[in-house]
C-alpha positions as CSV (number, residue, x, y, z in Angstrom):
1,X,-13.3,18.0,-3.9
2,X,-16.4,18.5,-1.6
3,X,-19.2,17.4,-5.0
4,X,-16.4,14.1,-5.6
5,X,-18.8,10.7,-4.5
6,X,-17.6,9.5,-0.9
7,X,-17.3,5.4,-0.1
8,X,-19.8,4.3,1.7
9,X,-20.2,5.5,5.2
10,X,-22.1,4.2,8.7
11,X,-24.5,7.0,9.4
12,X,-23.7,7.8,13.6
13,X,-26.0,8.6,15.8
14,X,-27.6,12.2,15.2
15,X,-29.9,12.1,18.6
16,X,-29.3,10.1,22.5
17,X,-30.5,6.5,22.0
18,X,-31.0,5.5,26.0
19,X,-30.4,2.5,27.3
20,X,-33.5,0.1,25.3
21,X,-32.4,2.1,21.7
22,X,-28.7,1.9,22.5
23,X,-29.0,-1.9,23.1
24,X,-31.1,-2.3,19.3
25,X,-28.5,-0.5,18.0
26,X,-25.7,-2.0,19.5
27,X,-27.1,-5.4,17.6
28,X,-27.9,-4.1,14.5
29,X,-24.2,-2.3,14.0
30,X,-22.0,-0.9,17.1
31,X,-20.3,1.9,15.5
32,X,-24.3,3.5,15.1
33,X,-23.9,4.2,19.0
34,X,-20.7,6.0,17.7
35,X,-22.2,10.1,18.4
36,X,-21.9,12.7,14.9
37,X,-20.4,15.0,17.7
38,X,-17.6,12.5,18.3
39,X,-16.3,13.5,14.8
40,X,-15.3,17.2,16.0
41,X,-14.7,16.9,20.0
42,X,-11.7,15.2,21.4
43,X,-13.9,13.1,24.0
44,X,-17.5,12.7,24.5
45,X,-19.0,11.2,28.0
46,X,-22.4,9.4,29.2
47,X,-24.0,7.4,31.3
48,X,-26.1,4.9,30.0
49,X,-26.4,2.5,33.1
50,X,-23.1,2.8,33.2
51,X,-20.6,5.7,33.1
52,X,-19.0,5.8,29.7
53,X,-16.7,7.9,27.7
54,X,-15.1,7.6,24.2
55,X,-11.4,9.0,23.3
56,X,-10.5,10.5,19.8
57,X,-7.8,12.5,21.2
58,X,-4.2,10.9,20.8
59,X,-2.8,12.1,23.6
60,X,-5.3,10.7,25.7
61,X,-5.5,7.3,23.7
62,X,-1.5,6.8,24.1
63,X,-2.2,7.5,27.3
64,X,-4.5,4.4,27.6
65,X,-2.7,2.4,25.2
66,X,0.8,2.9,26.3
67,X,1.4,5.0,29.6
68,X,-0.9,3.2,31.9
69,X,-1.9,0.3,29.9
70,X,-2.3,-1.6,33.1
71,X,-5.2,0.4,34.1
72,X,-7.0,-0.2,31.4
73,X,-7.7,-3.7,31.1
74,X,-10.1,-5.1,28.5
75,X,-14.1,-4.5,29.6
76,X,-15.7,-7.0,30.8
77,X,-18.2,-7.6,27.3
78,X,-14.8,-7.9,25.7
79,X,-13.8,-10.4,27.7
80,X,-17.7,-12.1,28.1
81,X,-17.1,-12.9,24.1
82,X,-14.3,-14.2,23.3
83,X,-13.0,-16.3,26.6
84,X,-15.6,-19.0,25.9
85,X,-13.5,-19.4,22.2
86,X,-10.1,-18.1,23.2
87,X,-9.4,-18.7,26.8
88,X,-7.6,-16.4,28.4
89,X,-4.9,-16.1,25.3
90,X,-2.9,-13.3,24.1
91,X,-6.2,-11.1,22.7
92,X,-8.0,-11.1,26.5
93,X,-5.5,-12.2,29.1
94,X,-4.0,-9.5,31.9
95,X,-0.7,-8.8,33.5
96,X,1.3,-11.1,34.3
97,X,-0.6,-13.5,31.9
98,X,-0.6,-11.4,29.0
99,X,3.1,-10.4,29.5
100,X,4.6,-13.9,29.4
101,X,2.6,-15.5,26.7
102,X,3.5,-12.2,24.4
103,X,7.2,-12.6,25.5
104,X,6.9,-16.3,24.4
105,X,5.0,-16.2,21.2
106,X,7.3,-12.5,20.1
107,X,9.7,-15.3,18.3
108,X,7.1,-16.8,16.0
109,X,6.1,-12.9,14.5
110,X,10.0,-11.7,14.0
111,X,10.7,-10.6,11.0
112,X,12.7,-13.3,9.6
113,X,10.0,-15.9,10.5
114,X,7.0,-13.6,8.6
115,X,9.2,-13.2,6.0
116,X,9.7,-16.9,5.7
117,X,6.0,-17.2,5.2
118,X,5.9,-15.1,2.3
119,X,5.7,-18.5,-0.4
120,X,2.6,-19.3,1.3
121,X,0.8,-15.7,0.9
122,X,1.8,-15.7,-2.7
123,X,0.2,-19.4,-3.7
124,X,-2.8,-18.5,-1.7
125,X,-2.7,-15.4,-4.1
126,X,-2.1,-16.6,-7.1
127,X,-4.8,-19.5,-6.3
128,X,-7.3,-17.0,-5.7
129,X,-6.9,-15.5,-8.6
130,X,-7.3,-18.6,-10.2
131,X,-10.8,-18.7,-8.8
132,X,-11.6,-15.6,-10.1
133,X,-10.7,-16.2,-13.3
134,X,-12.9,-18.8,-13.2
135,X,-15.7,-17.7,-11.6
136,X,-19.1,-16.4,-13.3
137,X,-19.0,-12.5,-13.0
138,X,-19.9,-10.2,-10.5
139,X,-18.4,-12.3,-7.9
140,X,-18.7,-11.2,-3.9
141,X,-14.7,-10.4,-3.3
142,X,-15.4,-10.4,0.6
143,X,-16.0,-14.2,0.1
144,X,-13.4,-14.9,-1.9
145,X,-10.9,-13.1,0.6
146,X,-12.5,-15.1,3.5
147,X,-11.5,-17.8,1.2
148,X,-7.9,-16.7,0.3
149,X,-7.1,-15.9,4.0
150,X,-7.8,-18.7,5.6
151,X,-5.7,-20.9,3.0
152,X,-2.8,-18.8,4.8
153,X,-3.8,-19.0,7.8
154,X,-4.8,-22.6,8.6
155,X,-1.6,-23.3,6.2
156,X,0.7,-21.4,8.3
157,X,-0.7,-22.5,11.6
158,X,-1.2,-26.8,10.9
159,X,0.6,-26.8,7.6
160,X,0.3,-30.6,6.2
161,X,-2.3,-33.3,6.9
162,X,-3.0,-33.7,10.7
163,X,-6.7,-34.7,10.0
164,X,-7.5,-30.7,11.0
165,X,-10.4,-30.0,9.5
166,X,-10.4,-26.9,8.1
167,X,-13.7,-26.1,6.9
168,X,-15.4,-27.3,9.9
169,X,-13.1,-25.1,11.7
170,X,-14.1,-22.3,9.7
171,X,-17.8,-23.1,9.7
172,X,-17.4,-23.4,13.7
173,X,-16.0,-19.9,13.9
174,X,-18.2,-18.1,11.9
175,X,-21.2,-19.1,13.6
176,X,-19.2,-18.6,16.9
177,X,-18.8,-14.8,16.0
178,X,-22.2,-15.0,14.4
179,X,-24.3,-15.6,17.3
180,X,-22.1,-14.2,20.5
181,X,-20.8,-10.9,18.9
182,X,-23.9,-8.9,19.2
183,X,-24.0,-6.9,22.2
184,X,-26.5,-7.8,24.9
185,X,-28.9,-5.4,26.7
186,X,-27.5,-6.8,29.9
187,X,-24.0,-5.6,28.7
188,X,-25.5,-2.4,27.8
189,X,-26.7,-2.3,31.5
190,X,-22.9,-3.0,33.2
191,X,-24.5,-6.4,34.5
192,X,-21.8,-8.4,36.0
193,X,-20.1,-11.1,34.1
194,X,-21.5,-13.9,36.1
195,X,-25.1,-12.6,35.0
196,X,-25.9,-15.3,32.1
197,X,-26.5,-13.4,28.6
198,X,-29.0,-16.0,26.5
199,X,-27.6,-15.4,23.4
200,X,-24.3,-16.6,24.7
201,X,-25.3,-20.0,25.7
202,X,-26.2,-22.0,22.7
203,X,-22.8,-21.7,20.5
204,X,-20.8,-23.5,22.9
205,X,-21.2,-27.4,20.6
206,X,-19.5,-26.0,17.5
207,X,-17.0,-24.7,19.6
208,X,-16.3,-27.5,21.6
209,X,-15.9,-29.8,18.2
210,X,-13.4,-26.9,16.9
211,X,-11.2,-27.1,20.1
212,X,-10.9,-31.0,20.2
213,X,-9.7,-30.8,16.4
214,X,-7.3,-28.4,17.5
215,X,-5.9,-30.3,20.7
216,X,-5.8,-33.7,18.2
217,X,-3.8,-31.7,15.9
218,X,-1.4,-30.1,18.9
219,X,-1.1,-34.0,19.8
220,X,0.1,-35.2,16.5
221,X,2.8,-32.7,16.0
222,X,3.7,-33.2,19.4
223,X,4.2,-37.3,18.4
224,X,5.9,-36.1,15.1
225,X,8.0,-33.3,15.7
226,X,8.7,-29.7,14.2
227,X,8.3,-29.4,10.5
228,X,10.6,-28.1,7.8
229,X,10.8,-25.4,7.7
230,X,8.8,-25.0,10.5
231,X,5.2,-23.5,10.8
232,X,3.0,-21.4,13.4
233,X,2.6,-24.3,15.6
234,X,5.7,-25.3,15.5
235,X,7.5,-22.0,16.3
236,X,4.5,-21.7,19.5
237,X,5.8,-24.6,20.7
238,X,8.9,-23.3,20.7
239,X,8.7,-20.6,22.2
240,X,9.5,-19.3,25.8
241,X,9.3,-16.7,28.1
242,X,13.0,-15.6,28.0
243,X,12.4,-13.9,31.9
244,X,11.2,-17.5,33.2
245,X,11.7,-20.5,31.3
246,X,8.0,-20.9,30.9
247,X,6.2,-22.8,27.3
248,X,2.7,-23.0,26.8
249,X,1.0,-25.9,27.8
250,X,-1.1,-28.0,24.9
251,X,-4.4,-26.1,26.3
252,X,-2.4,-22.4,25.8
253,X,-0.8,-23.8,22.6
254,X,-4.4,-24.7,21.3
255,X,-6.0,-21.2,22.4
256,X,-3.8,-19.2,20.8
257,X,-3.5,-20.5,17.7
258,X,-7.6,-20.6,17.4
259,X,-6.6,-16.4,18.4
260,X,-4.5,-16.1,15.5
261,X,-7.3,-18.5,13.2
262,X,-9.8,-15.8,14.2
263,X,-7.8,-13.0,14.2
264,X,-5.3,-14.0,11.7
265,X,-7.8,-14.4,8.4
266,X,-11.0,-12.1,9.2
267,X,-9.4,-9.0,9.8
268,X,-7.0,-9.3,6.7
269,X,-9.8,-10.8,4.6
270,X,-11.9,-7.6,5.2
271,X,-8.9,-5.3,4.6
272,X,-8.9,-7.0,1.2
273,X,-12.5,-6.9,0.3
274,X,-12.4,-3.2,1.7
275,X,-9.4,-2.5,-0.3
276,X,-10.5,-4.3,-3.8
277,X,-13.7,-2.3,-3.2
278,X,-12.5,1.1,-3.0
279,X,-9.8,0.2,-5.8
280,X,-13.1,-0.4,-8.1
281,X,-14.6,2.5,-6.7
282,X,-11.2,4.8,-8.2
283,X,-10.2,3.5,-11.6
284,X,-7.4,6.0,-11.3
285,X,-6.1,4.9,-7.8
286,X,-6.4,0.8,-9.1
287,X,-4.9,2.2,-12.5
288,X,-1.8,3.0,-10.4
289,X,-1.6,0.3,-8.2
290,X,-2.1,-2.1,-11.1
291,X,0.9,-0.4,-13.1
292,X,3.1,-0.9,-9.9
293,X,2.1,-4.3,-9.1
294,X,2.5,-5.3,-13.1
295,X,6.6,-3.6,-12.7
296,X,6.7,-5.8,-9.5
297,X,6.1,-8.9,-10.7
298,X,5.6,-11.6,-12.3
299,X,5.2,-13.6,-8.8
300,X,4.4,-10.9,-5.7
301,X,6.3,-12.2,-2.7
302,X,8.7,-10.7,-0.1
303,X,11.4,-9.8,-2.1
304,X,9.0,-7.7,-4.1
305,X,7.2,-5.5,-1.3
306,X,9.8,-2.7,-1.4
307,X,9.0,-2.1,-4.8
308,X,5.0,-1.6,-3.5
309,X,4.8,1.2,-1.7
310,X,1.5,2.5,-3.2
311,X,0.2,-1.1,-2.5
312,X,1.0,-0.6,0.6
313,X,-0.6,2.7,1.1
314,X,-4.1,1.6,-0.5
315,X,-3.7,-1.2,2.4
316,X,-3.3,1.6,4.5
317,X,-5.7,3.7,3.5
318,X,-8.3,0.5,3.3
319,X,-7.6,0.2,7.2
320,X,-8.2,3.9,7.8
321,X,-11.5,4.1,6.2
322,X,-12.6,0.3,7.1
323,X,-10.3,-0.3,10.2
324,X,-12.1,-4.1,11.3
325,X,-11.4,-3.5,14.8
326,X,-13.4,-0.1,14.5
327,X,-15.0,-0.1,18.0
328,X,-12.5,-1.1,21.7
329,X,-13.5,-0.9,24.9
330,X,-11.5,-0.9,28.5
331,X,-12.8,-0.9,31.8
332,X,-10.8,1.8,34.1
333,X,-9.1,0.0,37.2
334,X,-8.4,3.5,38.8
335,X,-9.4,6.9,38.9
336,X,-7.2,9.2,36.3
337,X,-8.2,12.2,34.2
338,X,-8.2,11.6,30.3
339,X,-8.2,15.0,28.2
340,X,-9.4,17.1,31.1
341,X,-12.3,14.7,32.4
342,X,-12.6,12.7,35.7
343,X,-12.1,8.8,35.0
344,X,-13.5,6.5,37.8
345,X,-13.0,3.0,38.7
346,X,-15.0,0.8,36.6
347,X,-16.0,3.5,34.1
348,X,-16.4,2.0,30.3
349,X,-13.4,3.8,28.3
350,X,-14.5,3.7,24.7
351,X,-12.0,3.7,21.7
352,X,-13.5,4.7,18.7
353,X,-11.6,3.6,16.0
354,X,-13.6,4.6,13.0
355,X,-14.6,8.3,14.2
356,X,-10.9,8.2,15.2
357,X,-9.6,7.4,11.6
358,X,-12.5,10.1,10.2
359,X,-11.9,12.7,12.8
360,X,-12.4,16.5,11.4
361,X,-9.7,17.7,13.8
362,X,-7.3,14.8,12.4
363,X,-7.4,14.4,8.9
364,X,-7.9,16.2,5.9
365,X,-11.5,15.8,4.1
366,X,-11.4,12.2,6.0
367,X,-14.4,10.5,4.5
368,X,-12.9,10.2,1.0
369,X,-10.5,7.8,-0.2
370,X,-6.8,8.8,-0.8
371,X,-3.5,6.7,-0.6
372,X,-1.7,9.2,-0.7
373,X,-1.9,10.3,3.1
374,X,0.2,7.2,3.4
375,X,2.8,8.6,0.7
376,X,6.4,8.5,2.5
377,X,7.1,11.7,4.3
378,X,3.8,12.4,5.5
379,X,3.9,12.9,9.3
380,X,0.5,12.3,11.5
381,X,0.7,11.9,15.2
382,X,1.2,7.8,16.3
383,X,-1.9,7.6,17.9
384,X,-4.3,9.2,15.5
385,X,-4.2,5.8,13.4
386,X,-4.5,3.0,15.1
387,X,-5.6,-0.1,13.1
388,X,-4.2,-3.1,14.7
389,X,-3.5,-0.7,18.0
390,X,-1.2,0.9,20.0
391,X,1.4,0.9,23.0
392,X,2.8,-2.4,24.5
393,X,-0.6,-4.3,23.5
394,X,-0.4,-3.3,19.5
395,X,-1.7,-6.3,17.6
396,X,1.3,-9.1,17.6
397,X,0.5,-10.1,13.9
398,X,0.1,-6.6,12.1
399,X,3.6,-7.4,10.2
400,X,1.9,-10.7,9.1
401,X,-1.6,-8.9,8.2
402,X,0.1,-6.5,6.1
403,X,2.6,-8.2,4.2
404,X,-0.1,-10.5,3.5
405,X,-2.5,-8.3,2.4
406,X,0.1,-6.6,0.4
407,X,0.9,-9.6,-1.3
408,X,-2.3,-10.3,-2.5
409,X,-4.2,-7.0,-3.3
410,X,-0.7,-6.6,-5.7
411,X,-1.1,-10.1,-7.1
412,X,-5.0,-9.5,-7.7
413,X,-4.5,-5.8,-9.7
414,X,-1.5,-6.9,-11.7
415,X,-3.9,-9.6,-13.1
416,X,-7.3,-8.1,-13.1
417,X,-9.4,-4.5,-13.7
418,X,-12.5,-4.7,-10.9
419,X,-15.4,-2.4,-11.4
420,X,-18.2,-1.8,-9.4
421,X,-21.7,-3.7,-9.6
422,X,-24.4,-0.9,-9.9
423,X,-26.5,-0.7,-7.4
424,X,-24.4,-3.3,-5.1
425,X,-22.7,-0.5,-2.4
426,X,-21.6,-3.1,0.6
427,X,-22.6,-0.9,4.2
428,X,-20.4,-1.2,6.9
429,X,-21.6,-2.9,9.4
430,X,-19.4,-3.6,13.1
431,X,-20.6,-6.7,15.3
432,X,-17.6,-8.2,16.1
433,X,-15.3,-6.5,12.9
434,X,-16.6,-4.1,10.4
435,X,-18.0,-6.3,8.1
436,X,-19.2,-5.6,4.4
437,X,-22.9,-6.2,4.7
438,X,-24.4,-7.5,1.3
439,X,-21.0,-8.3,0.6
440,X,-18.8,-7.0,-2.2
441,X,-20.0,-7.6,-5.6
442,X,-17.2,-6.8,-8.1
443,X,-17.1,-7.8,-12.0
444,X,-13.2,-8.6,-12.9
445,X,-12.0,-8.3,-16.4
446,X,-8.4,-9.9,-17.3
447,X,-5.7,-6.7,-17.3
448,X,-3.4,-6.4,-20.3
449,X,0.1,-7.2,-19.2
450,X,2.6,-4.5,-18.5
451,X,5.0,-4.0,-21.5
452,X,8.1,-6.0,-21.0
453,X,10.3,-2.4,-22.5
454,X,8.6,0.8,-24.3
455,X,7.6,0.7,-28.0
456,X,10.2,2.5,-30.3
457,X,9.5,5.8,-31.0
458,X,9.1,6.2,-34.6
C-alpha cells in the first residue's frame, strides 16, 4: 500500500522558521508552521517570542479540552479575529459567559429539533444537484457546496422573507474571513490585544452592514412571532438558561446566529468539497457509497441516514484528512504539566489538528484515504480525532454538520459519477479553515439508477 497515490498533503515545516519566516508562513498557510517532527512525538515546544507548545497526545489534549478546560481559554489571536464579527458568542466567550449561552442555545441542537431540519438539507441537496446537472463540465464542487450550504443555513436560521439579504451576507463574510484571518507578525510576537494589527482595521464596513441586516431581521420576527414549525431563530429566542432564567438579548441573539452563519455553512461546505474530492480520487470507495446511497433512496433525508453508514464514514474520513478547524490555539491561565512538560501562565498551547488526525503513533498509514477506519467496531482513543472538538466545549452543531453533510454527499453519488480534472489537485491551504486552494474541479457524469430488483437468472 506504501507505491498506492496519497491525496494531496500540506508539506510541514522540515527546518525552524524564526519569528520573521514563521509570520510569512503563518499568512501564506498556518498548518506550514505545523513541524514534520510533530507527526512522530507526542508534544513539541518553542519559543518564538513567545513560549509555545503543540499537543498530539490524547491524554494531554483531554486534558485541555475536558479536565481543566477552564484553564485553557481561547488565545488571545483567536479571540483578536473573530470578536470584531461574533462578539463575545458561544465560539469566543469564557466562563460564566460561555456556560449560560451554551445552556440556553443546547435546546435549539437536540436531536429532535436537527432532525426536524432534515426537509431543508435534502431540498438544498436535491437543488444542487440540479445545478450540476446543469452546469458546463468540470465544475469547482468547493463552490457549489459553499452554495448548497448556505441555502441550509441562512434557511434554517431566517427561514422566509424578512428582507435578510443573503448574498450580501455571504459576500460580507467572506471578505470578513478574507482579510482578518491571516495571522499578523504582531500576533506572532505575543503583542497584547490592545496593540492595533493593520490588517484588521479596514473590514469593519461590510461587517457593520451584515450586523444591521441581522438586528432588522431579529426585529421583524420579534413583531411577528415564532414560525411554524419553528426555525433557528426562533428556537434562540426561545431558549433559556435553565440554572437562571436568563434569554439572550437582540444583540446576543444577532451574534450567535452570525456564529452559526459562519460556522454553520463553511465548515460543512469544505467537508463536502473535501469529501466529493477524495470520492473522485477512489472510484472504488464512490462506487460503494454510490450503490448505498442508490438502495437508500430515492429522496436522502433523516429517515434514511441509518441505512448510510459508509456515507457516513467517507464524511468521517473527509474530516480526518481535511478536518477545517485543522489548527486551535489556547492561552494557559496557570501553570500545569502537559505530557511530562512544564506549562506556564500565558504560554501559547497549540492543538494541531491535522498532524493530530495524521499522527504515525495514531493511525495506521494515516496519509491515505480509507473509510473504513470509521467501519462500526473500530475502537480509537476519544481524543485522537477531534474534528468539531472535544470536552464540555465540543462544537454545539457537529450533529447538524454531519447529518447535513450526510444528506448531501448521499444525494450527490446516488445521482452522479465525479472524476478528477487532470492536472487540477486542490492544496490545502488553513487561514481561517483548511480551504481547497484552486478549488475543486470535478467533471460529473449522470449515474445509472440502481436496479429496482435483480435480473432473472436465466
Amino acid at each position: 500500500m506504501g507505491d498506492k497515490e496519497l491525496p494531496p498533503r500540506v508539506a510541514l515545516a522540515s527546518r525552524p522558521l524564526g519569528i520573521l519566516g514563521s509570520a510569512l508562513t503563518a499568512r501564506r498557510n498556518v498548518l506550514e508552521l505545523i513541524p514534520e517532527l510533530a507527526l512522530r512525538q507526542p508534544m513539541v515546544s518553542g519559543r518564538l517570542g513567545i513560549r509555545w507548545h503543540m499537543v498530539m497526545d490524547p491524554a494531554a489534549l483531554r486534558r485541555v479540552l475536558k479536565d481543566r478546560v477552564e484553564d485553557y481559554p481561547k488565545s488571545d489571536v483567536t479571540r483578536l479575529i473573530l470578536e470584531p464579527a461574533i462578539g463575545d458568542s458561544l465560539f469566543v466567550a469564557e466562563g460564566t459567559q460561555w456556560r449560560w449561552q451554551r445552556l440556553a442555545a443546547a435546546p435549539a441542537f437536540a436531536a429532535r429539533n436537527v432532525e426536524a431540519l432534515a426537509p431543508v438539507m435534502t431540498a438544498a441537496a436535491e437543488a444542487s444537484a440540479a445545478r450540476i446537472a446543469a452546469a458546463e463540465q468540470p465544475f469547482d464542487a468547493y463552490a457549489e457546496m459553499v452554495a448548497a450550504t448556505f441555502d441550509v443555513i441562512s434557511d434554517v436560521t431566517f427561514s422566509g422573507d424578512e428582507g435578510f439579504d443573503r448574498e450580501a451576507v455571504h459576500l460580507a463574510i467572506d471578505r470578513y474571513i478574507a482579510s482578518t484571518g491571516r495571522v499578523s507578525l504582531l500576533d506572532v510576537l505575543g503583542a497584547p490585544p490592545w496593540v492595533p494589527r493593520p490588517g484588521r482595521l479596514v473590514s469593519g464596513g461590510a461587517l457593520r452592514r451584515t450586523k444591521l441586516l441581522a438586528d432588522r431581521a431579529i426585529a421583524e420576527r420579534a413583531r411577528r412571532g415564532p414560525r411554524v414549525p419553528p426555525d433557528l431563530l426562533d428556537l434562540l429566542r426561545a431558549g433559556v438558561d435553565p440554572e437562571t432564567g436568563r434569554a439572550m438579548n437582540p444583540a446576543e441573539l444577532r451574534d450567535n446566529l452570525l456564529t452559526f452563519i459562519v460556522a454553520g455553512h463553511e465548515t460543512t461546505a469544505l467537508t463536502l468539497s473535501w469529501a466529493l474530492y477524495l470520492c473522485a480520487f477512489d472510484p472504488a470507495v464512490q462506487a460503494r457509497g454510490a450503490a448505498e446511497a442508490q438502495a437508500a433512496g430515492p429522496r436522502i433525508g433523516a429517515a434514511q441516514l441509518p441505512r448510510l453508514p459508509y456515507i457516513q464514514q467517507i464524511v468521517q474520513e473527509a474530516l480526518r484528512l481535511y478536518p477545517p478547524a485543522a489548527f486551535l490555539s489556547r492561552t494557559a491561565r496557570r501553570a500545569d504539566m502537559l505530557g511530562g512538560r512544564e506549562i506556564r501562565p500565558g504560554d501559547t498551547v497549540m492543538l494541531p489538528i491535522y498532524a493530530l488526525h495524521r499522527h504515525r503513533l495514531l493511525w495506521d498509514n494515516p496519509d491515505a484515504f480509507d473509510p473504513d477506519r470509521f467501519a462500526p467496531g473500530v475502537e480509537r482513543d476519544r481524543f485522537a480525532f477531534l474534528p468539531f472538538g472535544g470536552g464540555p466545549r465540543i462544537c454545539i452543531g457537529a450533529n447538524f454538520a454531519l447529518q447535513e453533510a450526510a444528506i448531501i454527499l448521499a444525494t450527490l453519488l446516488a445521482r452522479f459519477d465525479f472524476a478528477r480534472v487532470p492536472g487540477a489537485v486542490p492544496r490545502p491551504r488553513m487561514i481561517l479553515t483548511l480551504r481547497p486552494d484552486g478549488g475543486v474541479w470535478l467533471r460529473a457524469s449522470a449515474r445509472p439508477a440502481l436496479l429496482e430488483s435483480p435480473p432473472p437468472v436465466c
